[in-house]
C-alpha positions as CSV (number, residue, x, y, z in Angstrom):
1,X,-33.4,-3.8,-0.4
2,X,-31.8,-3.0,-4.0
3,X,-33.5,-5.2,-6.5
4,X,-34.1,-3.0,-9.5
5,X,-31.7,-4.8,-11.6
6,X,-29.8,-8.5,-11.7
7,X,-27.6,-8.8,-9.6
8,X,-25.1,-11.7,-8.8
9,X,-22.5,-13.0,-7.2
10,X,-19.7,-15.1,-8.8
11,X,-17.6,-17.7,-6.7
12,X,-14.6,-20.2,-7.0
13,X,-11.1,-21.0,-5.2
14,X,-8.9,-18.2,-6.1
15,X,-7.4,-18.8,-9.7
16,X,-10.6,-20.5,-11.2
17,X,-11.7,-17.4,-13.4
18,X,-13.6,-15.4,-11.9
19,X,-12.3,-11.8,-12.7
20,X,-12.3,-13.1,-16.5
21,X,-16.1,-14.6,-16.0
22,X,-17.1,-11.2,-14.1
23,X,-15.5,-9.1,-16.9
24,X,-17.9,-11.1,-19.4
25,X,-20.7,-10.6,-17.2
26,X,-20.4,-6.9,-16.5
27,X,-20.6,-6.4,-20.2
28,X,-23.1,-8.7,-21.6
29,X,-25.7,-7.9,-19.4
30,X,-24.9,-3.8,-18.2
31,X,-23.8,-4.6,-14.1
32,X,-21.2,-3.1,-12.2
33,X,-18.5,-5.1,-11.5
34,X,-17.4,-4.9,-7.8
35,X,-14.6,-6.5,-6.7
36,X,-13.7,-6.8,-3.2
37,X,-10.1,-7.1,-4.7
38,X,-9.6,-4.7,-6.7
39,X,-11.6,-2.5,-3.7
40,X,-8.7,-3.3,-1.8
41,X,-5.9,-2.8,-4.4
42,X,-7.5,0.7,-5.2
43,X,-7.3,1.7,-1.2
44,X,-3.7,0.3,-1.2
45,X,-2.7,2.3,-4.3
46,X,-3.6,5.2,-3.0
47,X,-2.2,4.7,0.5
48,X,-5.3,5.1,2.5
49,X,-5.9,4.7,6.2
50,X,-7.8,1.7,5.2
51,X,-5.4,0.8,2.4
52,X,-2.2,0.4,5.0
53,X,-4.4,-1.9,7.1
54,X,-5.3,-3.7,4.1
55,X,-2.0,-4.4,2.7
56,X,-1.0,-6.3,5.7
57,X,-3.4,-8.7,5.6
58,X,-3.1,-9.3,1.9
59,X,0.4,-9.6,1.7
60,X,0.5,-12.6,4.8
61,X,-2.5,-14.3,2.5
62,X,-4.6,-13.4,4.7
63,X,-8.5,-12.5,4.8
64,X,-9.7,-9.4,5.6
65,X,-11.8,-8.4,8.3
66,X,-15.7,-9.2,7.9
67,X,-16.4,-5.4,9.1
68,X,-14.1,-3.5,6.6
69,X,-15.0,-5.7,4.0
70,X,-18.6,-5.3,4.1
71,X,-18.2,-1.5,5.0
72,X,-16.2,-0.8,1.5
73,X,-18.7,-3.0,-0.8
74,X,-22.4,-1.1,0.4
75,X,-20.6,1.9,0.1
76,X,-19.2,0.7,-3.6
77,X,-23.2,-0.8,-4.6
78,X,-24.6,2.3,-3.2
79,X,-22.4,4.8,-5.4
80,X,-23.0,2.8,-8.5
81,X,-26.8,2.5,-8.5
82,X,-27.2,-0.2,-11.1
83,X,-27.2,-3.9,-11.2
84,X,-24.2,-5.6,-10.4
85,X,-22.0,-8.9,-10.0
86,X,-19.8,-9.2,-7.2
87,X,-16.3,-10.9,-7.5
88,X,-14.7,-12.3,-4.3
89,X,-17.6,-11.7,-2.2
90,X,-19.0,-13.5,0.3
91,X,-16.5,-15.5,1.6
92,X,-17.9,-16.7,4.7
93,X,-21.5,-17.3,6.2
94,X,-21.3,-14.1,8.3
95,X,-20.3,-12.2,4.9
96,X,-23.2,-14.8,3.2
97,X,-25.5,-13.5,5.6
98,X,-25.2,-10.2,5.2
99,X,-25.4,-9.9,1.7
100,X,-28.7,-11.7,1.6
101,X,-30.1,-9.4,4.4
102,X,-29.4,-6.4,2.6
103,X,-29.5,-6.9,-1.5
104,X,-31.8,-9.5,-3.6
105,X,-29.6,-12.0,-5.2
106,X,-30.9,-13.5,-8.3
107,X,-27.8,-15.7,-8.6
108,X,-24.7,-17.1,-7.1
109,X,-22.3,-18.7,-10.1
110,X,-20.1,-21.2,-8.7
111,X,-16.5,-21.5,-10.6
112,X,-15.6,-25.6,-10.0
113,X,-11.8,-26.2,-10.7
114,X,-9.5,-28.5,-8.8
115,X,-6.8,-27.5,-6.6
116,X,-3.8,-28.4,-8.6
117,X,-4.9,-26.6,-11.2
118,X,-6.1,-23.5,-8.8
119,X,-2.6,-23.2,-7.7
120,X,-1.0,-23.7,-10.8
121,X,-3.0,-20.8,-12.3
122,X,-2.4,-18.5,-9.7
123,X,1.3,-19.3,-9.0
124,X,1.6,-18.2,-12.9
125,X,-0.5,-14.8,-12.8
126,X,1.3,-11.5,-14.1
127,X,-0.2,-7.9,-14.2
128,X,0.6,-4.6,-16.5
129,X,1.0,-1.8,-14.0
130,X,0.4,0.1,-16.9
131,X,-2.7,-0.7,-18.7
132,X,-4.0,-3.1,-16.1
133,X,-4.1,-6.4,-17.9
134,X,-3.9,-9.3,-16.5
135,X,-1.9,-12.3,-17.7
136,X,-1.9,-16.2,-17.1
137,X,-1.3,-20.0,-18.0
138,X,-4.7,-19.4,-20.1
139,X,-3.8,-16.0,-21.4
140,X,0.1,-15.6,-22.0
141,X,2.0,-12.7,-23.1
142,X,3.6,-13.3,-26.7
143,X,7.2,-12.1,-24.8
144,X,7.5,-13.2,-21.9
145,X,7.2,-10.9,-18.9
146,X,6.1,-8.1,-21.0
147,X,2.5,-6.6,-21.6
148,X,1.1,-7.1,-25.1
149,X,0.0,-4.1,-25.3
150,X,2.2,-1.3,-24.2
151,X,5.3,-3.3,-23.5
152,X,6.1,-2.2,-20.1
153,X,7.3,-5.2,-17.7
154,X,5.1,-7.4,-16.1
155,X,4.6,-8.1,-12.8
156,X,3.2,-10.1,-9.9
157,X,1.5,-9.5,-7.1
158,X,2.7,-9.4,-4.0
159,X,0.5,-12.3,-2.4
160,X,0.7,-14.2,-4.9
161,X,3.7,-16.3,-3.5
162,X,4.0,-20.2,-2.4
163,X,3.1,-19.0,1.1
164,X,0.2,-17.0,0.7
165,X,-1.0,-18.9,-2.1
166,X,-0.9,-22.3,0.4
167,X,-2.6,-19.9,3.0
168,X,-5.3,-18.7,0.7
169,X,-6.4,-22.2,-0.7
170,X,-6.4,-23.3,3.0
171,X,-8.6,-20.6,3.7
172,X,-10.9,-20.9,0.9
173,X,-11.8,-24.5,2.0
174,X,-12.5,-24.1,5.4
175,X,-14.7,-21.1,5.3
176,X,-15.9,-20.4,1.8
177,X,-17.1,-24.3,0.5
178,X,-19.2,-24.6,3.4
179,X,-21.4,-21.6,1.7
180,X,-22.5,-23.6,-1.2
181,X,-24.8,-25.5,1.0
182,X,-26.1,-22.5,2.2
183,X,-26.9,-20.9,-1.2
184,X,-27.9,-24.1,-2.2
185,X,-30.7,-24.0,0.2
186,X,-32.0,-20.6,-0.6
187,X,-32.3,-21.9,-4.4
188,X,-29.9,-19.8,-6.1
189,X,-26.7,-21.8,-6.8
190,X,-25.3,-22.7,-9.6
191,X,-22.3,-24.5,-10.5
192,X,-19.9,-24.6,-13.3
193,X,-17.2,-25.9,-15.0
194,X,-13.7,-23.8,-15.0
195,X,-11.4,-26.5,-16.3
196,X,-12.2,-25.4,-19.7
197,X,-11.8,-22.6,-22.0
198,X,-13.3,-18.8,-20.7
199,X,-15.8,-19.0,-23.7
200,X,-17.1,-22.2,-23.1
201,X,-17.2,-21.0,-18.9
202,X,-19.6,-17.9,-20.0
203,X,-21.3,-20.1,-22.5
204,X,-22.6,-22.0,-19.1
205,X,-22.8,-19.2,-17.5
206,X,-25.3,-17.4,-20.1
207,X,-27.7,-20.7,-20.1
208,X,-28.0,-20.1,-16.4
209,X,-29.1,-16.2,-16.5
């Protein structure tokens, strides 16, 4: 079991911060930040195997496979040997399971923020293909559709359209809510706020670590 350093995991319906929060994290307190997303986006990008099968399932809004999910994050924990906060991950009691059977979590940091608001966020996200930075209702590019930084055009992602947007909030409240009980009962959940600014979010979140 991997316990030499803090490790946690951060949750919340898609759109509620949790990149952002993770970002914080990661550098306040020296983890490795391991996103199942950006997992996936890196396997796409470089047109695995495993990145063609991906793709199809995130384009339709769909969740991935508990199996290749949990295959691509040991093998990302294991190769970074350190602490670390995982973003998007678990998503449902067999994924829940797993992670508690194989690493010592000190914490799981649950993002609350309301639907409307979840799917406003998300239906407004843009991304730099360039440098990598992420834009949103919270953190808007001073021209429109063009990266701060570099200027290049801004784009969205691929699932993140009415469809899979509807699809994914579905999703996330019939098989990820029902985990906060079960964290709950193992002591190490904590909830809070997203409906406020990112500072105040990892002000809350530093009381609790």
């Amino acid at each position: 079991m991997y316990n030499n350093k803090l490790a946690v995991c951060i949750m919340g319906i898609q759109g509620c911060g949790k990149g952002t929060q993770s970002k914080k994290i990661k550098e306040a307190y020296d983890l490795a930040h391991i996103s199942t997303g950006d997992l996936f986006r890196m396997h796409i990008t470089e047109q695995t195997p495993i990145g063609k099968e991906l793709k199809g399932y995130l384009d339709e809004g769909d969740l991935v496979p508990d199996e290749l999910v949990i295959r691509l994050l040991k093998q990302e924990i294991d190769r970074q040997g350190k602490g670390f906060i995982l973003d998007g991950f678990p998503r449902n009691t067999t994924q829940a399971e797993f992670l508690l059977q194989e690493f010592e979590i000190d914490k799981v940091i649950y993002l609350e923020l309301p639907e409307d608001l979840a799917i406003a966020r998300m239906s407004a996200r843009q991304n730099c293909p360039s440098c990598g930075i992420d834009y949103n209702l919270i953190h808007k590019p001073k021209v429109a559709d063009t990266c701060d930084k570099c200027g290049k055009e801004l784009h969205r992602r691929a699932d993140d359209n009415p469809k899979a947007i509807a699809k994914r909030v579905a999703t996330f409240k019939k098989q990820t809510e029902p985990l906060l009980d079960f964290f709950v009962a193992k002591n190490i959940l904590v909830k809070v706020d997203a409906d406020q600014a990112p500072e105040l979010v990892f002000g809350q979140i530093k009381e609790t670590l």
